[in-house]
C-alpha positions in Angstrom: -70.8 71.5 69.9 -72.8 69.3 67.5 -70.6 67.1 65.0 -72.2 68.4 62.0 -71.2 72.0 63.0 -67.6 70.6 63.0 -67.9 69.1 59.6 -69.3 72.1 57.8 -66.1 74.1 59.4 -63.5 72.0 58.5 -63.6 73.0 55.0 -63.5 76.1 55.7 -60.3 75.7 57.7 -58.6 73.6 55.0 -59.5 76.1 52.4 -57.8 79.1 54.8 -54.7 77.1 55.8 -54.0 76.5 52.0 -54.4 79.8 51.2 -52.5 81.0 53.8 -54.3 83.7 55.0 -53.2 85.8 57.8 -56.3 88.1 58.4 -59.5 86.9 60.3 -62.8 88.6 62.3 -61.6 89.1 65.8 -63.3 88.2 68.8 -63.4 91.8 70.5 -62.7 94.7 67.6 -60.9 96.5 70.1 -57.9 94.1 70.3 -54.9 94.4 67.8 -54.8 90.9 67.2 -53.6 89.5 63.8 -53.7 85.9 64.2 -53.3 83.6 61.0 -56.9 82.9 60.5 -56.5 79.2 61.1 -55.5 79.5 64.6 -58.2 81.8 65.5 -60.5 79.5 63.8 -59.3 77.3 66.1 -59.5 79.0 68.8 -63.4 80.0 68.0 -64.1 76.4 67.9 -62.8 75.9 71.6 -64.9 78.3 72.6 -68.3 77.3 70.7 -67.6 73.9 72.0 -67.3 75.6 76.3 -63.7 74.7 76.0 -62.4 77.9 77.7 -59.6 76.4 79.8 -58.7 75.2 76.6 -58.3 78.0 74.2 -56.5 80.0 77.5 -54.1 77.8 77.3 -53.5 78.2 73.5 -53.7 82.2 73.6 -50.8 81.4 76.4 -49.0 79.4 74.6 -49.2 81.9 71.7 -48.1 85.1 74.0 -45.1 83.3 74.8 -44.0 83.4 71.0 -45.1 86.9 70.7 -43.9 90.7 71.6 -45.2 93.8 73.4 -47.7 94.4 72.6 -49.0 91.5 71.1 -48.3 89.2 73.9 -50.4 91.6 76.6 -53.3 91.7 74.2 -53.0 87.3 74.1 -52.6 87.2 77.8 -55.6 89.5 78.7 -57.7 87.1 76.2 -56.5 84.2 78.2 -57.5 85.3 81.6 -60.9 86.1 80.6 -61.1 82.9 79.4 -59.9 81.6 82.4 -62.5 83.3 84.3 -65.3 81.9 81.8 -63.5 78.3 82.5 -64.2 79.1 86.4 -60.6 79.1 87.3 -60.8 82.5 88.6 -57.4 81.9 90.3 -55.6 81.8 87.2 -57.0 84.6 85.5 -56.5 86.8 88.6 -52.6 85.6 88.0 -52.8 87.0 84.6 -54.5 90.0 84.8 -52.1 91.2 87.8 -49.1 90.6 85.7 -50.3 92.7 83.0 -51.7 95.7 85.8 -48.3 97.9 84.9 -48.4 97.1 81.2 -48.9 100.7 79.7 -50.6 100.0 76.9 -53.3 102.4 74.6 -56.4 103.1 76.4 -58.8 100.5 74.9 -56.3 97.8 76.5 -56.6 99.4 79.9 -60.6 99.6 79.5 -60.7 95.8 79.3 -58.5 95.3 81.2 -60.4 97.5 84.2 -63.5 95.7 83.0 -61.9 92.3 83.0 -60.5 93.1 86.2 -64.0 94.2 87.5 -65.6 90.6 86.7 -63.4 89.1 89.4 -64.2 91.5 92.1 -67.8 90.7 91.0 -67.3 87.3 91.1 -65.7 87.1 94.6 -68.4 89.3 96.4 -66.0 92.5 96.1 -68.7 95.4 95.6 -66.3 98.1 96.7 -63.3 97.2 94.2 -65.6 96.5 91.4 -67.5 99.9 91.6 -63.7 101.4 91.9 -62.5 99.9 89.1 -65.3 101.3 87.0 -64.0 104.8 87.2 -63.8 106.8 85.0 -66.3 105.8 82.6 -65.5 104.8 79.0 -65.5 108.0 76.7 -67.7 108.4 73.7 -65.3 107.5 71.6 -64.1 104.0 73.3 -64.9 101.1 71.0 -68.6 100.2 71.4 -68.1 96.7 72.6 -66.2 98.0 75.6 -69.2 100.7 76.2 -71.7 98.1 76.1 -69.0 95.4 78.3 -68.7 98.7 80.9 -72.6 99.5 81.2 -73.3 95.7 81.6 -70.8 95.1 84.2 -72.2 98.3 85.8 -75.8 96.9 85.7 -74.4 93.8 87.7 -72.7 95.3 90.5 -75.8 97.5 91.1 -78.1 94.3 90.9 -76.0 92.5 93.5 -75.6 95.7 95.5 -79.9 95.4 96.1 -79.7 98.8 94.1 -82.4 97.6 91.1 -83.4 101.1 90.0 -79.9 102.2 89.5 -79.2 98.6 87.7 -82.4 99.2 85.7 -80.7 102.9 84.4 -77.3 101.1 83.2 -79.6 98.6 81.3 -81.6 101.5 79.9 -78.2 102.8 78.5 -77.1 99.3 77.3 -80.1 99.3 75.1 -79.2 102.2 73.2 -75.9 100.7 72.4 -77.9 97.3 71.0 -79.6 99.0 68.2 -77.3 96.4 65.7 -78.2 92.8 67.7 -81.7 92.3 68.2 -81.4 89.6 69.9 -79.3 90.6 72.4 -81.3 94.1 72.5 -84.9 92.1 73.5 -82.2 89.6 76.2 -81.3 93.0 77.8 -85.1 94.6 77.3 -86.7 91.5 79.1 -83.8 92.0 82.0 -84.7 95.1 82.3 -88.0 94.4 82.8 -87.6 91.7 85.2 -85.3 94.2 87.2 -88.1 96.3 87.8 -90.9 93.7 88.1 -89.0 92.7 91.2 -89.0 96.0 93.1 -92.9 96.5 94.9 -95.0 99.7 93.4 -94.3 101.8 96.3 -91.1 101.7 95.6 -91.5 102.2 91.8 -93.7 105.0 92.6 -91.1 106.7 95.0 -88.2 106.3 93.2 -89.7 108.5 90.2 -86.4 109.0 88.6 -84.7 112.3 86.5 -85.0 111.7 83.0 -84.3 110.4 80.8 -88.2 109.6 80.3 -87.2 106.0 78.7 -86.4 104.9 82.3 -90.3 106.0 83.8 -91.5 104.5 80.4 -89.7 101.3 81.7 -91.0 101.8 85.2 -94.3 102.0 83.8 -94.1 98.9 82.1 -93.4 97.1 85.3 -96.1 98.3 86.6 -98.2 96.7 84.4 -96.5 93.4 84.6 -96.1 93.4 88.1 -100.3 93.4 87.7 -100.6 90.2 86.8 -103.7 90.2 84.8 -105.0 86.8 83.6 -107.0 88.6 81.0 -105.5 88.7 77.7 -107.9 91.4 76.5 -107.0 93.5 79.9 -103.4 93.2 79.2 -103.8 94.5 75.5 -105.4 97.2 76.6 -103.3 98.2 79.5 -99.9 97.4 77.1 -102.1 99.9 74.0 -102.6 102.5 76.9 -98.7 102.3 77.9 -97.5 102.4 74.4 -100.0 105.5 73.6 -98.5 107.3 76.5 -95.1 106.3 75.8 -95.2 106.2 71.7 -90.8 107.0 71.2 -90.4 104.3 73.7 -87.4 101.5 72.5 -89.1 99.0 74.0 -89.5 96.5 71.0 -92.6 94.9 69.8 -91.3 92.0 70.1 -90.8 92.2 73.7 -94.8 93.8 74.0 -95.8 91.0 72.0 -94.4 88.1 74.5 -96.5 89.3 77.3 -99.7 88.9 75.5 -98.3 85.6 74.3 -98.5 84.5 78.1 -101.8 83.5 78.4 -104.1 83.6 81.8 -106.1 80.3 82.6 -109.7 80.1 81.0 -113.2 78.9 82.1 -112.4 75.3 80.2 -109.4 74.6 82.6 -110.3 72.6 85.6 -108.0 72.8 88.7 -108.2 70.5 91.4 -107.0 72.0 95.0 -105.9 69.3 97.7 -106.0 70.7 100.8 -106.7 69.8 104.6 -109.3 70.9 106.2 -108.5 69.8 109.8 -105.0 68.7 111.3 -102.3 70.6 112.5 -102.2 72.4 109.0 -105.7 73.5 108.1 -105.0 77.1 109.2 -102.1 77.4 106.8 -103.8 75.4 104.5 -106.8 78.3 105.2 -104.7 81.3 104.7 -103.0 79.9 101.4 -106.6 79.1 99.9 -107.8 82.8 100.9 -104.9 83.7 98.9 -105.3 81.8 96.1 -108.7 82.4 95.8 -108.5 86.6 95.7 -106.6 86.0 93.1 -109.1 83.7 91.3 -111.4 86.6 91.4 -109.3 88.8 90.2 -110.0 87.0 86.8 -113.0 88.1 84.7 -116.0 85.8 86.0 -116.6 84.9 82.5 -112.7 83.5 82.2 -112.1 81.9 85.8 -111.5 78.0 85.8 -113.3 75.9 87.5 -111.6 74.9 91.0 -112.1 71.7 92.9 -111.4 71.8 96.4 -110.3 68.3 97.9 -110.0 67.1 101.9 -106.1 66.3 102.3 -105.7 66.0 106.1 -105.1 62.3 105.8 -102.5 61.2 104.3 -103.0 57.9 103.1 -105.7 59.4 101.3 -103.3 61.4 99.5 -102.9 59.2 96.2 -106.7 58.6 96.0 -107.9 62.1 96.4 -105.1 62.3 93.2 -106.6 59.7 91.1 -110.4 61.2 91.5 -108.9 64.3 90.4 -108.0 63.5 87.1 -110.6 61.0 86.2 -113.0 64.1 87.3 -111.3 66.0 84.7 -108.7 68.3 86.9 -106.2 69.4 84.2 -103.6 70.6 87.1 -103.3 69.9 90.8 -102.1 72.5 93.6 -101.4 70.6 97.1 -100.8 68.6 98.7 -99.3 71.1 101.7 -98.0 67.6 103.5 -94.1 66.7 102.6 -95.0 63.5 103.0 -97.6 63.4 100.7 -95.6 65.5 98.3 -93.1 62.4 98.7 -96.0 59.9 97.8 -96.9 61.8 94.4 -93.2 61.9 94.0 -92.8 58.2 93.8 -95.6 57.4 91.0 -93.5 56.8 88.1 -96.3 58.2 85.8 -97.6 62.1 86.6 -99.7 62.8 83.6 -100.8 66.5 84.8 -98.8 69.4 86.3 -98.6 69.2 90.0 -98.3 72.3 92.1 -96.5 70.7 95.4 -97.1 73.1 98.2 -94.1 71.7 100.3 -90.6 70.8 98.9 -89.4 67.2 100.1 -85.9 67.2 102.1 -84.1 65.1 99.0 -82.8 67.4 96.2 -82.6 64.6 93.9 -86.3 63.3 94.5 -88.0 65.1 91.7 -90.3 64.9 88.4 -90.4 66.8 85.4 -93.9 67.2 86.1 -94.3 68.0 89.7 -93.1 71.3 90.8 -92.2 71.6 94.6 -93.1 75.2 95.9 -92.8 76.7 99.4 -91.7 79.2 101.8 -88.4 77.6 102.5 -86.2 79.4 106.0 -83.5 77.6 103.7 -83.6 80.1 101.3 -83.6 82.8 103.4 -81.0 81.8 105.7 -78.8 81.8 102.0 -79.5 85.5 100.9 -79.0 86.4 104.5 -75.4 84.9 104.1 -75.1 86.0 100.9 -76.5 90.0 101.6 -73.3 89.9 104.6 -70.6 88.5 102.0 -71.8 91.7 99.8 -71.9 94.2 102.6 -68.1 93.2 102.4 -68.1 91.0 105.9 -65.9 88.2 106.2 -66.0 86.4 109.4 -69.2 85.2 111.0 -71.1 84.4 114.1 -73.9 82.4 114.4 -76.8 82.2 117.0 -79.8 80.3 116.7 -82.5 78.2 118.7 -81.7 74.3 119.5 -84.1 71.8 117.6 -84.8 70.7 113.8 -85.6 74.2 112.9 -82.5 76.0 114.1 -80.3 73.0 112.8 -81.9 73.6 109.5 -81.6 77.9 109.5 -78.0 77.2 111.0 -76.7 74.3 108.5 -78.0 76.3 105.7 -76.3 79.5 106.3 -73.1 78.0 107.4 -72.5 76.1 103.8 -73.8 78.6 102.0 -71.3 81.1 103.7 -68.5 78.8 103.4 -69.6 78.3 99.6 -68.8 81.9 99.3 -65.4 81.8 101.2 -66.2 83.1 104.5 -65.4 81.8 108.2 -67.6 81.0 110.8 -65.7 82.1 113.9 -68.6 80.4 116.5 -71.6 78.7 116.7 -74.0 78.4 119.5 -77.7 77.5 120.3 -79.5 78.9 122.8 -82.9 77.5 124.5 -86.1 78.7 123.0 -87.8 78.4 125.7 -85.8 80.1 128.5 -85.7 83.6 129.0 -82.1 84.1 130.0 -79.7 83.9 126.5 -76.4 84.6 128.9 -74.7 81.4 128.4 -74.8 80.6 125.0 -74.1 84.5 124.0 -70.9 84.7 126.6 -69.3 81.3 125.0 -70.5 83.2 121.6 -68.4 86.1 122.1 -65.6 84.4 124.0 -66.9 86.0 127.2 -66.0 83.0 129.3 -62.5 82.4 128.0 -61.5 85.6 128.9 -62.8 85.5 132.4 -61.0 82.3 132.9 -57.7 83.8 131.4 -58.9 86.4 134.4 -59.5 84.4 137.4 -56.3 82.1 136.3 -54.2 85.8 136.1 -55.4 86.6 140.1 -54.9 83.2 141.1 -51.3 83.5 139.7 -50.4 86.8 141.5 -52.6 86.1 144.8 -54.9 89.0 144.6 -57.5 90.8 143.3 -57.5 92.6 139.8 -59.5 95.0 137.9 -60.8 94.2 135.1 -63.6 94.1 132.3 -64.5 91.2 130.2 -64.4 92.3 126.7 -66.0 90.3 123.2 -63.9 88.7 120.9 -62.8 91.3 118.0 -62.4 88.9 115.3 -65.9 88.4 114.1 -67.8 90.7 111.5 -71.2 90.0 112.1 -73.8 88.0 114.2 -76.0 86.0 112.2 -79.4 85.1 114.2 -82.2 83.3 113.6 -85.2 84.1 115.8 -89.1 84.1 116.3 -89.6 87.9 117.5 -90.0 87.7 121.5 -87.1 85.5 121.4 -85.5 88.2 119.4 -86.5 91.2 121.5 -84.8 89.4 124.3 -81.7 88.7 123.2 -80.8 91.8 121.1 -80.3 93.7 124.4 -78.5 90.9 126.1 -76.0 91.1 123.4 -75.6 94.9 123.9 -75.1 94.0 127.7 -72.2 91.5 126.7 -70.6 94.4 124.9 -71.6 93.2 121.4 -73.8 96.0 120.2 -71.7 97.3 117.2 -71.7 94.0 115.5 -74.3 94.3 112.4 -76.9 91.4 113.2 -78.6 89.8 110.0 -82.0 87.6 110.2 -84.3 85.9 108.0 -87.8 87.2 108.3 -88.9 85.2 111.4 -87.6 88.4 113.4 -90.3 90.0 111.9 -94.3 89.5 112.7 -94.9 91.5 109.7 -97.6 94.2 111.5 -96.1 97.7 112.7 -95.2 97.4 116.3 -92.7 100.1 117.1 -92.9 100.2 120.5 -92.4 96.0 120.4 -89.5 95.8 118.4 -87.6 98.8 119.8 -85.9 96.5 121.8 -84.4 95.1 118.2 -82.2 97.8 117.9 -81.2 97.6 114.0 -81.5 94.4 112.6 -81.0 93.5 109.0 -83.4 91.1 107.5 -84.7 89.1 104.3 -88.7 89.3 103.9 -91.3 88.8 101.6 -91.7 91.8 99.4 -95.3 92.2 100.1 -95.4 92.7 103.3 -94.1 96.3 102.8 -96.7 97.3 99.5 -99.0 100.1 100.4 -102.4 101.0 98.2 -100.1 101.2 95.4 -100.0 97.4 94.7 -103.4 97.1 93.1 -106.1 94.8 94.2 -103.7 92.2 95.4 -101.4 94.9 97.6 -101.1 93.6 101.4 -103.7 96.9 102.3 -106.5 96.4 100.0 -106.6 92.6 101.0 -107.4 93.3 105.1 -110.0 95.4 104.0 -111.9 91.9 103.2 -109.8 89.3 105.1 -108.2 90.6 108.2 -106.5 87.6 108.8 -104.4 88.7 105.9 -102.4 91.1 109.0 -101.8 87.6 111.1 -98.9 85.6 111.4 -100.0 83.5 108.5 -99.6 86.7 106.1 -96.7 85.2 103.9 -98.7 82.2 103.2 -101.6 84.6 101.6 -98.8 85.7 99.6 -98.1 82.2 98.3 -101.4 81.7 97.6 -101.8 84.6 95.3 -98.2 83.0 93.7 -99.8 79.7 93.7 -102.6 81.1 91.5 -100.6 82.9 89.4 -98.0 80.3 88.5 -100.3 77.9 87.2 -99.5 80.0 83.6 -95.8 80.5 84.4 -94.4 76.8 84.9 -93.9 75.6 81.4 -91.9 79.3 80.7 -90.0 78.6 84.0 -89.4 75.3 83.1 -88.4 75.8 79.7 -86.6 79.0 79.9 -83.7 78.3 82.4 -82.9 81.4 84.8 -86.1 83.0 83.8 -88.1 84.5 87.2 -91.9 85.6 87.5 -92.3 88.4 89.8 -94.8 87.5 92.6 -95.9 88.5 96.0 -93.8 86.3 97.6 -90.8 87.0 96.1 -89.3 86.6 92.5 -89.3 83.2 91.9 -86.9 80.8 89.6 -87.0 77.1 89.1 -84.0 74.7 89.7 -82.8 71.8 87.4 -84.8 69.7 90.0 -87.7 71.8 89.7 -87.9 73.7 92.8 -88.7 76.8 93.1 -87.2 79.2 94.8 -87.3 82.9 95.8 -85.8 86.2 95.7 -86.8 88.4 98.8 -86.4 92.1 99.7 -83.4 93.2 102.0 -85.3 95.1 105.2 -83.7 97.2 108.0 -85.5 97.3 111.6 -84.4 100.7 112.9 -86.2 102.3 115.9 -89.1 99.9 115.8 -89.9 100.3 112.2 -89.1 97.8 109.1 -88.2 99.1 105.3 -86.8 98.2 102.3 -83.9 98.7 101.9 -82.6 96.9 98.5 -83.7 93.9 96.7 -81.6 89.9 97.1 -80.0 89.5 94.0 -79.6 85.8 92.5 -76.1 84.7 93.4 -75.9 81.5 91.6 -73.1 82.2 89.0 -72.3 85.7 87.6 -74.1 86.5 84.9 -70.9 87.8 83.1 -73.2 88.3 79.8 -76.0 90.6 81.3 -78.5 88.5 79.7 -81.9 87.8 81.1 -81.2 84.0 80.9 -79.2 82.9 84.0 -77.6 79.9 84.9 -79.7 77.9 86.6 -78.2 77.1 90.4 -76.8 73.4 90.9 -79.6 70.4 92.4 -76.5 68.2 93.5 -76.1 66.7 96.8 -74.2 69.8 98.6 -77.2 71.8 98.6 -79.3 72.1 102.4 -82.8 70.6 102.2 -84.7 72.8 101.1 -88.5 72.4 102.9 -91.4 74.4 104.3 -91.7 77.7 105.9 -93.1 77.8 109.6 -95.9 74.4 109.4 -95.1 72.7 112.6 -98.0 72.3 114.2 -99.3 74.7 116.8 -97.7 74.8 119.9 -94.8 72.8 118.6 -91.2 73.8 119.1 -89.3 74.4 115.6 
């Protein structure tokens, strides 16, 4: 807290110690506190300053000078402190010591939604939605109503269940009418929510009424079109609001979408890419991309684009220099990591850079350069993260020897750990062999019990019966896999006797075309991908569908790198809002995307379920960082230290190369 701040208080508390008051605003209107006013003047300060441990430990020390029910009402106070101060142990202490305190029923609503925070906050789905029931009645203090509907819009967010997180925020808003503020938070939230689910599914989930919800869906919609045309967006946003003219959607909220202006025909972009090399067909398909959606813009509005010959590197920091003295007011490119490194280390970056690779060093970075790319890091993270939500607990873990397996495997194991769960085995197999049996035997223990077997016969002196079993102490398989390779070993894993354990991916199981007789050998397989791989007609003139009609390369295995070029387009006018709106996201076609402290982007994929050779959604990754305990649209931003995995580029070895 700023020192000024302090100053213009302490009068105030001076004036109220001398007068001796006794009566003060409370915190939450629902608790019967009666604190003299300078202690909970006090207290307010610890908070406005993020000193949570520290006012905890003053409520506790206050509770032990007080009675029932005073003291319950001090010590439920405390432990949601605690849990704000991240000491999640401590208030888990509390808040099961007061569990049998029968106190009136507001205390046993936040106490239930206290309770529900820390289920949230340790991956516990199943408790948390228990401990919502029964639902606060009419009557309940509002504060509680609008702490219950947010906590319910969490769990449904993290469960992958947006829609149904969307129809709790719909609820919240009506209990916001007094705090505008908080009202447009929830409103853009809500928004954002949607924004991340693809039109087919906001098109199939067509809910009941209330009709504020398909007003909201509607909404999304036209956000989710990402028009660059400030006169197209009026018009679609005058259309919605004619349609929908009772709608609670603020003007405010209408207002900052036209704010966000597309690029114009004055801007100049310059485009390093290579045109030969290893990379030039991935550097092909992310250019197709980028370009449909240049001419999405109107023709009169498009900037002017550059296009620049990267394939060597040492040209790299020439080709940047002629840019800008050619008049390029951004860059996108260069795709190479080591070029990306070479712009990296100019101490001087005058213009925003759109990297198209993200360096291996978290702490290499500049406010100006933004690192973007389709990072198996990522994936391998919301794959650990989706399995901690399903409610698993102990892991196994499969994937291909080399750099790329290391990276997929290192990733998920510390991101699993992170989260508190145990990695029972890890094993690598050999890409390029046919025969998994090995690795997947010492995976599920196989070969220990055999030799427990063969030393069992050899102690009697003859022969036995008996059936090698898999280990029972694992929850789930994670594996990370190029599809053949996948086929393959799914059913030598059903052969070991391992066919019940759930198997989660990242999308490299996946070609991304429909090839149900193919990938009937998958069996069920649950998998993170890019959301617009599954859009149908209804995704406008960007969808997947309406793209192959004119590029049919779109339906090859460089399909996720059209998607980034369409993002790479579109983000030109989202940077500076993702840069100076920590935990805001942009919804684009290859995922929902969020910047790091280190400028990184990153990206929220869909949850997909292969089942009898065909692949659907079947929820969305939610953004695990911290808890958004608030159920605000501005998150915490995730940590850049030096315990995060690398985080670098999806799929660009070069051809024929083993990852």
């Amino acid at each position: 807290m700023q020192i000024d701040r302090l100053i213009q208080l302490l009068p105030v508390v001076l004036l109220l110690v001398l007068q001796g008051c006794t009566t003060a605003p409370k915190i939450t209107p629902s608790e019967p506190l009666e604190l003299p006013a300078h202690v909970r003047l006090q207290i307010d300060l610890m908070l406005e300053s993020g000193d949570f441990a520290g006012a905890a430990l003053q409520l506790e020390s206050l509770a032990d000078e007080n009675v029932s029910p005073q003291r319950e009402w001090l010590l439920l106070e405390a432990a949601d402190y605690w849990l704000k101060a991240d000491d999640k142990a401590r208030s888990h202490l509390l808040v099961e010591q007061l569990e049998s305190f029968a106190g009136d029923p507001d205390f046993v609503l936040k106490w239930r939604m206290l309770r529900t925070e820390i289920a949230v906050s340790e991956g516990d789905i199943e408790t948390a939605l228990d401990l919502m029931e029964p639902a606060p009645e009419e009557d309940a203090p509002l504060i509680l109503r609008q702490h219950y509907h947010r906590n319910m819009a969490e769990i449904f967010r993290l469960s992958g269940n947006l829609l149904e997180s969307a129809s709790e925020l719909d609820v919240l808003d009506l209990l916001l009418e007094q705090d505008e503020e908080a009202r447009l938070a929830s409103q853009q939230l809500l928004v954002q929510t949607l924004s991340s689910m693809t039109d087919t599914a906001l098109s199939m989930l067509q809910p009941q009424p209330p009709a504020t919800l398909i007003g909201w869906m509607e909404l999304a919609k036209i956000i989710k079109l990402q028009t660059t045309d400030p006169t197209e967006l009026s018009a679609h946003l005058a259309a919605w609001r004619d349609r929908f003219p009772q709608h609670p959607a603020l003007q405010s909220l209408l207002a900052g979408y036209l704010e966000q202006q597309g690029l114009s025909s004055e801007d100049h972009i310059a485009i390093m890419l290579p045109r030969s090399g290893p990379y030039a067909k991935v550097a092909a398909a992310i250019r197709d991309g980028f370009m449909a959606a240049w001419y999405q813009q109107p023709a009169l509005q498009r900037p002017s684009l550059q296009f620049y010959d990267s394939s060597e590197l040492k040209d790299t920091l020439h080709i940047y220099q002629q840019a800008i003295l050619q008049g390029a007011k951004m860059i996108v490119g260069p795709l190479n990591k080591d070029a990306v490194k070479m712009l990296l280390s100019l101490e001087y970056l005058d213009h925003p850079i759109l990297a198209l690779n993200q360096v291996d060093d978290p702490e290499l970075n500049h406010t100006n350069l933004f690192q973007f790319g389709l990072a198996p890091e990522d994936e391998a993270q919301q794959a650990a993260e989706r399995a901690w939500l399903e409610g698993h607990r102990t892991a196994l873990v499969l994937t291909p020897g080399g750099q790329w397996g290391d990276r997929i495997a290192r990733s998920f194991r510390e991101r699993w750990s992170a989260l508190g769960g145990q990695v029972m085995e890890q094993q690598q197999y050999n890409a390029k062999e046919n025969d998994f049996s090995v690795p997947i035997r010492m995976l599920l223990n196989i070969n220990e019990s055999e030799a427990r077997t063969h030393a069992l016969k050899k102690l009697l002196g003859r022969q036995l019966e008996s059936e090698s079993r898999a280990r029972k102490d694992a929850d789930f398989i994670f594996l990370a896999a190029r599809p053949q390779k996948a086929r393959q070993i799914r059913p030598q894993l059903r052969f070991f006797h391992a066919g019940n354990l759930p198997i989660l991916s990242t999308s490299h199981i996946y070609t991304g075309v429909t090839q149900t007789e193919l990938d009937m050998d998958l069996g069920k397989i649950s998998f993170v991908d890019t959301p617009w791989l599954f859009e149908k007609d209804q995704g406008g003139p960007l969808s997947r569908n309406n793209l192959e009609k004119l590029m049919p390369g779109v339906r090859g295995r460089y399909a996720r790198l059209f998607a980034m070029g369409i993002d790479s387009y579109n983000l030109l006018t989202q940077l500076q809002h993702l840069q100076t709106q920590p935990g805001r996201m942009f919804s684009g076609k290859s995922g929902t995307l969020y910047l790091d402290q280190g400028n990184r982007l990153h990206r929220l994929l869909a949850w997909a379920d292969m089942e009898g050779g065909l692949a659907k959604i079947s929820g969305y990754a939610p953004r695990m960082d911290r808890y958004n305990r608030g159920g605000q649209a501005t998150l915490d931003p995730p940590p850049t230290d030096n315990t995060l995995p690398p985080v670098t580029d999806y799929s660009l070895s070069p051809p024929g190369s083993q990852q």
